[in-house]
N, C-alpha and C positions, 0 to 999 in steps of 0.2 A: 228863698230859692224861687225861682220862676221859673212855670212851664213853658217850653216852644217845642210849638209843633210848626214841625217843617214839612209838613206831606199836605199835600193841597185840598185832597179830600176831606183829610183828617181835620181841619183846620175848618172845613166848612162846617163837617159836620157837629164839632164841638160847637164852633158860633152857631150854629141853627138849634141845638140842643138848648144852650144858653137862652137866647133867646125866647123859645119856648117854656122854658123855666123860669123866665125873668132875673136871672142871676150871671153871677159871671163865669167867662169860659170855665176856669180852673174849677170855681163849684162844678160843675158840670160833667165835667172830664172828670172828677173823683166819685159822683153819685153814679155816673154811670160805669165805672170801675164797681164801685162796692155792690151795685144791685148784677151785674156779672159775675163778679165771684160768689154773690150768696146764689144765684140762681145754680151755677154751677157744682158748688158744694151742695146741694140739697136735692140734685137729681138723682134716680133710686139708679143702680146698674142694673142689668137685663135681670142679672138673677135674681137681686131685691125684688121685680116685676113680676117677676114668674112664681116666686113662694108666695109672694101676699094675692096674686090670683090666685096660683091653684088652691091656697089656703079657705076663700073666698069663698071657694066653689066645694068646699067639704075635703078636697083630695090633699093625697100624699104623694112627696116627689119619689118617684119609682125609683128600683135599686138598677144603676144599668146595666142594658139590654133589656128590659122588664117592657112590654107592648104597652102604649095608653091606648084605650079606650078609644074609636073613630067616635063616638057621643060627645068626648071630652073638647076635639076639637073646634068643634062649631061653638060653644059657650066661650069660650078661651080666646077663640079669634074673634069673638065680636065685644069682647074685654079691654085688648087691643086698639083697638079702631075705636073707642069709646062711642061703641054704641047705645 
């Protein structure tokens, strides 16, 4: 089976990729397939983000309605921002 690509950019951007790789398009276009979908599968969701901080920081996720803490916010938002 052989890959074509028909879209101008995409076409470039695989041969440039190649290139930089030292391999061929097809290599190329599949490594950078596979390291997309593993990047995608292994990013946390907001909520995964929010339990392993607040965890982080000693806290429990409130029952809601329940107020946090204005203290809370400033360590949480510079969590965030990977400061």
């Amino acid at each position: 089976m052989t890959l074509s690509i028909r879209n101008p950019e995409a076409d470039a951007l695989a041969k440039r990729l190649a290139k930089l790789e030292n391999t061929t398009v097809t290599a190329a276009v599949i490594g950078a397939l596979k390291e997309a979908i593993a990047a995608r599968t292994r990013r946390e969701s907001a909520t995964e983000a929010a339990r392993r901080i607040i965890a982080k920081h000693g806290l429990k996720i409130a029952k809601p309605g329940s107020s946090v803490p204005q203290s809370a916010y400033h360590d949480l938002d510079h969590d965030l921002v990977g400061d």
